[in-house]
DRENTORKOL-3810 file (N, C-alpha, C; in nm, 4 decimals):
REM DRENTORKOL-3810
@n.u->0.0836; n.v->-0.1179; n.w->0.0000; ca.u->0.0000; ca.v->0.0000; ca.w->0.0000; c.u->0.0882; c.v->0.1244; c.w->0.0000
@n.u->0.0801; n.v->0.2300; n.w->-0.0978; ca.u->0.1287; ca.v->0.3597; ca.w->-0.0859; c.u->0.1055; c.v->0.3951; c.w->0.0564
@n.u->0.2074; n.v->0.5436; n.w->0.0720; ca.u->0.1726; ca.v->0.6158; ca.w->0.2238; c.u->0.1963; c.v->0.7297; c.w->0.1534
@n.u->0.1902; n.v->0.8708; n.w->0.2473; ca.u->0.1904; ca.v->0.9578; ca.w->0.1977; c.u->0.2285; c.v->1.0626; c.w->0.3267
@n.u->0.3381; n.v->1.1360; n.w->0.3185; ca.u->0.3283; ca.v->1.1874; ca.w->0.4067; c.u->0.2688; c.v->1.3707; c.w->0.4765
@n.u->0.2127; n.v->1.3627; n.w->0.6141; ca.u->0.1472; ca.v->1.4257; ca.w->0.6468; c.u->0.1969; c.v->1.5463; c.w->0.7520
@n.u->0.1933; n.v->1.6426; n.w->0.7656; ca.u->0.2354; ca.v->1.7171; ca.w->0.8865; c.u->0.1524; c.v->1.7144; c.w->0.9863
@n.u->0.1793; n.v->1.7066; n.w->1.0901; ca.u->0.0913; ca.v->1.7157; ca.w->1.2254; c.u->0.1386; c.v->1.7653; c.w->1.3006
@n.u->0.0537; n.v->1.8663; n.w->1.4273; ca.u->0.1153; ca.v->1.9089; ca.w->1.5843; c.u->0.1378; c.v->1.7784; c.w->1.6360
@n.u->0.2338; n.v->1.7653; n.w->1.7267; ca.u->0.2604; ca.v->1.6110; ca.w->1.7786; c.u->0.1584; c.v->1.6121; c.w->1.8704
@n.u->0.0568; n.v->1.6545; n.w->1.9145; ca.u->-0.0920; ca.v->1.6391; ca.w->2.0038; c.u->-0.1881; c.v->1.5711; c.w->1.9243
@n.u->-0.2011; n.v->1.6043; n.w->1.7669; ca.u->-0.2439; ca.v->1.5390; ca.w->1.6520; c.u->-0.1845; c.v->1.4352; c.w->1.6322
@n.u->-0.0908; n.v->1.3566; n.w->1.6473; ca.u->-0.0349; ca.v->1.2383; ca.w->1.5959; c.u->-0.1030; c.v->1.1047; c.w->1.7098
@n.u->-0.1208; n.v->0.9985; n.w->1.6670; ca.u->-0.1813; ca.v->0.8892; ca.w->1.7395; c.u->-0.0571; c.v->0.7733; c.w->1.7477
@n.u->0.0100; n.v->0.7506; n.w->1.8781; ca.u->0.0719; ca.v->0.6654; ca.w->1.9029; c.u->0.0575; c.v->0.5220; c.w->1.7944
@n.u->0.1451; n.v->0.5144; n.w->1.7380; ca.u->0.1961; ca.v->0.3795; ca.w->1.6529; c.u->0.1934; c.v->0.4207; c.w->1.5178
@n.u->0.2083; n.v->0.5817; n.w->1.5188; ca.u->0.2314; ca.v->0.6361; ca.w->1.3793; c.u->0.3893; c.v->0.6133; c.w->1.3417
@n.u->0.4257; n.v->0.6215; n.w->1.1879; ca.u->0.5878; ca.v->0.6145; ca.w->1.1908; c.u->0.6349; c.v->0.7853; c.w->1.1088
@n.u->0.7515; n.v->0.7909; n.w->1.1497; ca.u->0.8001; ca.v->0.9201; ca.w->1.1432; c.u->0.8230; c.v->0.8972; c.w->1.0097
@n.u->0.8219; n.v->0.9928; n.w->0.9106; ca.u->0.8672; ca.v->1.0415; ca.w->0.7821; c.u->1.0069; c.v->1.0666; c.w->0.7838
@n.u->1.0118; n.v->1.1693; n.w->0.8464; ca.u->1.1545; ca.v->1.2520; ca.w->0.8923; c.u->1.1832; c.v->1.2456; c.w->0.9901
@n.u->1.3095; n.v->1.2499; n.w->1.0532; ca.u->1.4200; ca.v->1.2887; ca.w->1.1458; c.u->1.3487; c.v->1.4044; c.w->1.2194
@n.u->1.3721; n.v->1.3830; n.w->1.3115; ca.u->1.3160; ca.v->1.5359; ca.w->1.4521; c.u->1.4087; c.v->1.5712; c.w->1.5258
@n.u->1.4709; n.v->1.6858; n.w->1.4386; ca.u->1.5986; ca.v->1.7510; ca.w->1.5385; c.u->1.4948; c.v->1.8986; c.w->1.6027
@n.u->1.6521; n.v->1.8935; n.w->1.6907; ca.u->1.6546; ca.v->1.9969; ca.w->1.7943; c.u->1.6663; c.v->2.1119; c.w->1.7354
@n.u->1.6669; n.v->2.2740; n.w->1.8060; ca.u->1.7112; ca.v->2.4108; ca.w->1.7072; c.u->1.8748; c.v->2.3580; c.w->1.6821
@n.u->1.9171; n.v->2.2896; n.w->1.7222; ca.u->2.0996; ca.v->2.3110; ca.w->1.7372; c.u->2.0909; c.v->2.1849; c.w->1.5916
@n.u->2.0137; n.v->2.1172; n.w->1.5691; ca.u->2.0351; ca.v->2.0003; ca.w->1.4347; c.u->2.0468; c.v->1.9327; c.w->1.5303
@n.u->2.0825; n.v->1.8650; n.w->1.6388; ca.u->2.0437; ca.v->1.7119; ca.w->1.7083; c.u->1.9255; c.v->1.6697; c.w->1.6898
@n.u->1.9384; n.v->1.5149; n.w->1.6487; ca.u->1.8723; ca.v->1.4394; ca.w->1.5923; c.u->1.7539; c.v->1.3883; c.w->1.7134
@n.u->1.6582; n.v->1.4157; n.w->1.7680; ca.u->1.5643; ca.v->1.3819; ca.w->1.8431; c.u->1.5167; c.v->1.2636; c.w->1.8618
@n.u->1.4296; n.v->1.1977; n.w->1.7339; ca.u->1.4112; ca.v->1.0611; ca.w->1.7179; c.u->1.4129; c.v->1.0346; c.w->1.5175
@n.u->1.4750; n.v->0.9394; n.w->1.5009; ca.u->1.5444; ca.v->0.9200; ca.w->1.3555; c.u->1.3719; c.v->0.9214; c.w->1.3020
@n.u->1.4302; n.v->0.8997; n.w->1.1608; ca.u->1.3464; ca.v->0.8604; ca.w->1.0405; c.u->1.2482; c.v->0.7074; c.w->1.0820
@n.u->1.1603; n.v->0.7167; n.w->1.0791; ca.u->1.0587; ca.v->0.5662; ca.w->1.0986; c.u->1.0967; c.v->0.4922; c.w->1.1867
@n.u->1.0577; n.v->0.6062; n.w->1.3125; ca.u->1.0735; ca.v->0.5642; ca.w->1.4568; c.u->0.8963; c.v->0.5734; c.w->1.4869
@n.u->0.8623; n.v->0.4605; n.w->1.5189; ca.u->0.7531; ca.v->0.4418; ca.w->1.5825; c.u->0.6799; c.v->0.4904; c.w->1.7194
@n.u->0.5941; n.v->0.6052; n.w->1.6786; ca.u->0.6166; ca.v->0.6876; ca.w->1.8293; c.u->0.4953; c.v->0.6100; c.w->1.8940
@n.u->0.5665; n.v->0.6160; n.w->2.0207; ca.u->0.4441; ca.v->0.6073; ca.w->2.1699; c.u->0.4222; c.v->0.7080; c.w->2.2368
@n.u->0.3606; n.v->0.7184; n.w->2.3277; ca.u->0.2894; ca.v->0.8012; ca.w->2.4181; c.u->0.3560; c.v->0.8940; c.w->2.4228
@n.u->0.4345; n.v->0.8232; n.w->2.5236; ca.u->0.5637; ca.v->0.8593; ca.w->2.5916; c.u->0.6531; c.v->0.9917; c.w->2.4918
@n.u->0.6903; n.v->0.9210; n.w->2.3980; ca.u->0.7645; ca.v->1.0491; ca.w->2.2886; c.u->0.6986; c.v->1.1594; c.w->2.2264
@n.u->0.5724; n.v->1.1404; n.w->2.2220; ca.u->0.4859; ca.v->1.2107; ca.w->2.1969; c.u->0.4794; c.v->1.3024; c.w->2.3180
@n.u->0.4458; n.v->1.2625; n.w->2.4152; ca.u->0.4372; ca.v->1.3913; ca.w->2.5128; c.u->0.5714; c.v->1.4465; c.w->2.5135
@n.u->0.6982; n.v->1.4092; n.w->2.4992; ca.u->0.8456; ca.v->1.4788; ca.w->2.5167; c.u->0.8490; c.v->1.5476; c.w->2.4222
@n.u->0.7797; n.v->1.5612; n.w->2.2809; ca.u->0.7869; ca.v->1.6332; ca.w->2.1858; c.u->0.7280; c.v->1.7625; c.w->2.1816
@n.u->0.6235; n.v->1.7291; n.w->2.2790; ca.u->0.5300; ca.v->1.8520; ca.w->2.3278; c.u->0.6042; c.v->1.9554; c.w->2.4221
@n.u->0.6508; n.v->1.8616; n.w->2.5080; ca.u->0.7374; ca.v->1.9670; ca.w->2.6600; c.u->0.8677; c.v->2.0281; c.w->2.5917
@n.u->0.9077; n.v->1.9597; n.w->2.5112; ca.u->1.0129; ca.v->2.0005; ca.w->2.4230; c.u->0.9929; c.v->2.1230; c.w->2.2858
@n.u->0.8733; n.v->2.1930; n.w->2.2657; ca.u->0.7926; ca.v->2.2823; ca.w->2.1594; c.u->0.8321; c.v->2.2361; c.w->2.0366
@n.u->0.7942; n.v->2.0906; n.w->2.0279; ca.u->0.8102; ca.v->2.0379; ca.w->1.8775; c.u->0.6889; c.v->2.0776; c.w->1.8265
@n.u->0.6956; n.v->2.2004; n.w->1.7335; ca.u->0.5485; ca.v->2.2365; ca.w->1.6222; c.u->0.4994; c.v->2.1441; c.w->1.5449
@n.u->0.6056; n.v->2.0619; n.w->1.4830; ca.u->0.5561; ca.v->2.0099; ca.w->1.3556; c.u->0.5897; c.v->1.8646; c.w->1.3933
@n.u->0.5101; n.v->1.7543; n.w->1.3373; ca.u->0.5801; ca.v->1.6126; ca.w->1.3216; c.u->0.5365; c.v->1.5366; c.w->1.1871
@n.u->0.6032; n.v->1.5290; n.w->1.0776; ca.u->0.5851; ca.v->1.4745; ca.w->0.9792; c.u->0.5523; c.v->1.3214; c.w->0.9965
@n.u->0.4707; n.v->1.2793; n.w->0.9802; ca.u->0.4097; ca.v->1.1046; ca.w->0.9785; c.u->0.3925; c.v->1.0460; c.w->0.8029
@n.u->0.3877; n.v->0.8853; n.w->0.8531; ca.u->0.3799; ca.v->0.8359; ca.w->0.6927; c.u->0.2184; c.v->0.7976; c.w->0.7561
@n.u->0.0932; n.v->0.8237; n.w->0.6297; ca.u->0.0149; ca.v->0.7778; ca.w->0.6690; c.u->-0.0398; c.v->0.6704; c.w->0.5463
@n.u->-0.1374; n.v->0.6024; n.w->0.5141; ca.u->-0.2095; ca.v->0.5609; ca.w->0.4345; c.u->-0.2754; c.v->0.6195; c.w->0.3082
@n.u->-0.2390; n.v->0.6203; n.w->0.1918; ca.u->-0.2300; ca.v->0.6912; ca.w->0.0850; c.u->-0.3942; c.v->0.6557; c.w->-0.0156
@n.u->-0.4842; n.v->0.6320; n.w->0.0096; ca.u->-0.6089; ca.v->0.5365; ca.w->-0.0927; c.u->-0.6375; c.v->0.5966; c.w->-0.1983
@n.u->-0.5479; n.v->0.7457; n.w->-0.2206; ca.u->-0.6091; ca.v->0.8337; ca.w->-0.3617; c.u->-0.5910; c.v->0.8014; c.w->-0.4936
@n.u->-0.6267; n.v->0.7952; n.w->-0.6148; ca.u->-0.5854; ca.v->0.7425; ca.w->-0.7193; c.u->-0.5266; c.v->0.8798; c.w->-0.7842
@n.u->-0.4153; n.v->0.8257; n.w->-0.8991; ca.u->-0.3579; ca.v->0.9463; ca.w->-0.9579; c.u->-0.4016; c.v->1.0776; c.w->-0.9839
@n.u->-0.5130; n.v->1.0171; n.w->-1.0615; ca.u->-0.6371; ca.v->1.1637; ca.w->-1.0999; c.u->-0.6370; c.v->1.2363; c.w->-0.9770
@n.u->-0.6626; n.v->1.2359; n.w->-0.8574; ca.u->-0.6987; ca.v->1.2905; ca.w->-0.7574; c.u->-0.5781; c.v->1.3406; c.w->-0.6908
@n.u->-0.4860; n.v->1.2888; n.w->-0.6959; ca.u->-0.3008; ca.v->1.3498; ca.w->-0.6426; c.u->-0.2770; c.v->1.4490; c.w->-0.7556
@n.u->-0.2932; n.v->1.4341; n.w->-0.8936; ca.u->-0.2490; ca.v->1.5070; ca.w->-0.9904; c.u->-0.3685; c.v->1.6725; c.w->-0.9312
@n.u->-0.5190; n.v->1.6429; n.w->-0.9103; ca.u->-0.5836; ca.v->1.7636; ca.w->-0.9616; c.u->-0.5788; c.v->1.8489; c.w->-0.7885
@n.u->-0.4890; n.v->1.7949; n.w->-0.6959; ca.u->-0.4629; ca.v->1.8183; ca.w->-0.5300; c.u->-0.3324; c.v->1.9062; c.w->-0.5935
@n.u->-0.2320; n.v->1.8150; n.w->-0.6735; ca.u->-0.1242; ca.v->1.9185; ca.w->-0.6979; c.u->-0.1475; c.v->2.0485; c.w->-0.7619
@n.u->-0.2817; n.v->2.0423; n.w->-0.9122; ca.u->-0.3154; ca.v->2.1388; ca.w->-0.9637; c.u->-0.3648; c.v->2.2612; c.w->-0.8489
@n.u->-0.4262; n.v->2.2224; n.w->-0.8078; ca.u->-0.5103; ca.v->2.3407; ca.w->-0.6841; c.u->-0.3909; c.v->2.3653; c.w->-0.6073
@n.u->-0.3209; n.v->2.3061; n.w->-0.5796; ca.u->-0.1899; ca.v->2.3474; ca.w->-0.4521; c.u->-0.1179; c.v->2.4738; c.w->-0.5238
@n.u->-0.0864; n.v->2.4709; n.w->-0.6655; ca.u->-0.0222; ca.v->2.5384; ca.w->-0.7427; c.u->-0.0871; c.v->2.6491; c.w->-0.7725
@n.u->-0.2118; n.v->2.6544; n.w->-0.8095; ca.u->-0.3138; ca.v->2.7666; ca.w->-0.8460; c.u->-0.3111; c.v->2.8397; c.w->-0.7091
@n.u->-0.3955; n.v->2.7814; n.w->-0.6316; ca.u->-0.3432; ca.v->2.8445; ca.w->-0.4984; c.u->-0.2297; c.v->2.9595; c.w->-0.4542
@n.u->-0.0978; n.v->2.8621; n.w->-0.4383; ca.u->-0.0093; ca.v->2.9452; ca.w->-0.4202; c.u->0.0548; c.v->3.0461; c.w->-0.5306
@n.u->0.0029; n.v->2.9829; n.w->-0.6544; ca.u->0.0155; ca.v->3.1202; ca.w->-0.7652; c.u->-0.0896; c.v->3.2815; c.w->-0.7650
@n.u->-0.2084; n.v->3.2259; n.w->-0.6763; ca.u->-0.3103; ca.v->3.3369; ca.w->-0.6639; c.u->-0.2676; c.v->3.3807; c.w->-0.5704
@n.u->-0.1827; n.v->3.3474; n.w->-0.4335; ca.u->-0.1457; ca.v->3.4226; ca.w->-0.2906; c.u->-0.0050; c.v->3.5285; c.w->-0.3961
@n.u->0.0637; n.v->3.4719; n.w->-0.4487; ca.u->0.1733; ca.v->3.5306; ca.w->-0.4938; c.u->0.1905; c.v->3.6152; c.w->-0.6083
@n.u->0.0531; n.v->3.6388; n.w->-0.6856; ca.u->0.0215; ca.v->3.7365; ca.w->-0.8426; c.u->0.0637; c.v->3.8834; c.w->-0.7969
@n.u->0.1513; n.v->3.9088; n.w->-0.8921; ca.u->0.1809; ca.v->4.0413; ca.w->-0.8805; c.u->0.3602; c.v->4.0232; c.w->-0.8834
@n.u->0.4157; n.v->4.1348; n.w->-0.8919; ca.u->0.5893; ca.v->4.1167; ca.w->-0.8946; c.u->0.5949; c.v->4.1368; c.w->-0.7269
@n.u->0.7262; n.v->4.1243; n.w->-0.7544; ca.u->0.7752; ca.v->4.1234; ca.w->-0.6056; c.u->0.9720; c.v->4.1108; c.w->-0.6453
@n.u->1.0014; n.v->4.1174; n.w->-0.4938; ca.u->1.1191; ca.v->4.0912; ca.w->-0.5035; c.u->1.1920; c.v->3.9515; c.w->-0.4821
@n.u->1.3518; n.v->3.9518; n.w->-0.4824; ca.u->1.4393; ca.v->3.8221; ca.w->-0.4586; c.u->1.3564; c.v->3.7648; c.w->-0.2871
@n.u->1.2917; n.v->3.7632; n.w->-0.2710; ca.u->1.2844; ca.v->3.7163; ca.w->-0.0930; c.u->1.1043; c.v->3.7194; c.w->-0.0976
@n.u->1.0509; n.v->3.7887; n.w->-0.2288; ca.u->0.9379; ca.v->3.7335; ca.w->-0.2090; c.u->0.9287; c.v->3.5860; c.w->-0.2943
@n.u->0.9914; n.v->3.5684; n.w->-0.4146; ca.u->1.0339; ca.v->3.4687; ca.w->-0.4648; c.u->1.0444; c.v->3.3558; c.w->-0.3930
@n.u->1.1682; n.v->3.3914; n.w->-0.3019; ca.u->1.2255; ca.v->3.2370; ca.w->-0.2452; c.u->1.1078; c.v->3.2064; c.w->-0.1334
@n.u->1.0219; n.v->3.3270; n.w->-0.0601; ca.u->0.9193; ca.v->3.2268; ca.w->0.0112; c.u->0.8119; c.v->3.2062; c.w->-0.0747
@n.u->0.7976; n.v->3.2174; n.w->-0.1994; ca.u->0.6793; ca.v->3.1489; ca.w->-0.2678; c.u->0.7459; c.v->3.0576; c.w->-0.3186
@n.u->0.8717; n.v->3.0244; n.w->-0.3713; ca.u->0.8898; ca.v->2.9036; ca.w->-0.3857; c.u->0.8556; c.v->2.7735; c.w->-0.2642
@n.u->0.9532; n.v->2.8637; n.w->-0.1429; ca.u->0.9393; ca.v->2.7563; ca.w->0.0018; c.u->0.7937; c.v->2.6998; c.w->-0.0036
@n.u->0.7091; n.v->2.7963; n.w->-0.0007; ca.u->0.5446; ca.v->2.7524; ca.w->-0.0108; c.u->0.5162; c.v->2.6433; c.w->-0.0471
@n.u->0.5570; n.v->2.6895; n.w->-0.2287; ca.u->0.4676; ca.v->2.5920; ca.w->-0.2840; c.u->0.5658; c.v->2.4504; c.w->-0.2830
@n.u->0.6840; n.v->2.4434; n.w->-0.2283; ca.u->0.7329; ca.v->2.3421; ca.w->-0.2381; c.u->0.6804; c.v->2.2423; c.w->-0.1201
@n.u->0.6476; n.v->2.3001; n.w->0.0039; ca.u->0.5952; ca.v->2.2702; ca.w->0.1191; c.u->0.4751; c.v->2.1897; c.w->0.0607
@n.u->0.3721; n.v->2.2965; n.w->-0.0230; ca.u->0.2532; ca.v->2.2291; ca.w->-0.0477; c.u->0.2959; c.v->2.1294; c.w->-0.0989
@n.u->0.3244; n.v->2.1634; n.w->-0.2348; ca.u->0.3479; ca.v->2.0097; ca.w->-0.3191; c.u->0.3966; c.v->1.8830; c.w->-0.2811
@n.u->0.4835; n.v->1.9021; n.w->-0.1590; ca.u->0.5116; ca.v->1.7463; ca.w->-0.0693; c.u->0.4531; c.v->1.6993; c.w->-0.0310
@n.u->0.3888; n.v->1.8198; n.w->0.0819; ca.u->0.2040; ca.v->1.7369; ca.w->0.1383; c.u->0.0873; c.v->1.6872; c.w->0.0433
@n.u->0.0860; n.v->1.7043; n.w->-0.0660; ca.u->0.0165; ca.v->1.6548; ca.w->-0.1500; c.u->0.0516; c.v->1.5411; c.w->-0.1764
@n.u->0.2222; n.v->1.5328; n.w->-0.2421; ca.u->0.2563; ca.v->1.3971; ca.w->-0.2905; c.u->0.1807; c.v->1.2620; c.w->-0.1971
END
């Protein structure tokens, strides 16, 4: 079965999810690796610790058509927040954006 991965507050994540990504610290220490199976337990340390984000692999059931027309809208989207010129730094965070989106879609 495909997975797909998801961002979540680690309060949102349900014990026996597996990590996508690596969960470092502000300094880059590595917290808990890549497809570490969280419990309770790490889950609440992630919290006391102000982990915002926790990337999970979840269960993927969409068929192409439906990933392809999720990417179309992700793109339209962040092309309608970003219409108009701008400068070098509005650029690189509309790129960051839509690159963000387009992963969570994949």
């Amino acid at each position: 079965m495909k997975s797909r991965t998801v961002f979540f507050a680690p309060g949102r994540v349900a014990p026996g999810m597996t990590l996508a990504r690596a969960i470092t610290d502000r300094e880059g220490k590595t917290l808990l690796a890549q497809a570490t199976v969280l419990d309770t337990e790490m889950l609440d340390r992630l919290i006391r610790r102000g982990v915002e984000t926790v990337a999970v692999l979840v269960p993927d059931t969409r068929d192409d058509e439906t990933i392809a027309e999720e990417l179309r809208t992700a793109e339209a989207r962040v092309g309608f927040i970003f219409r108009g010129g701008g400068g070098p730094a509005r650029e690189a965070l509309r790129a960051a954006i839509l690159n963000f989106r387009l992963e969570s879609t994949k």
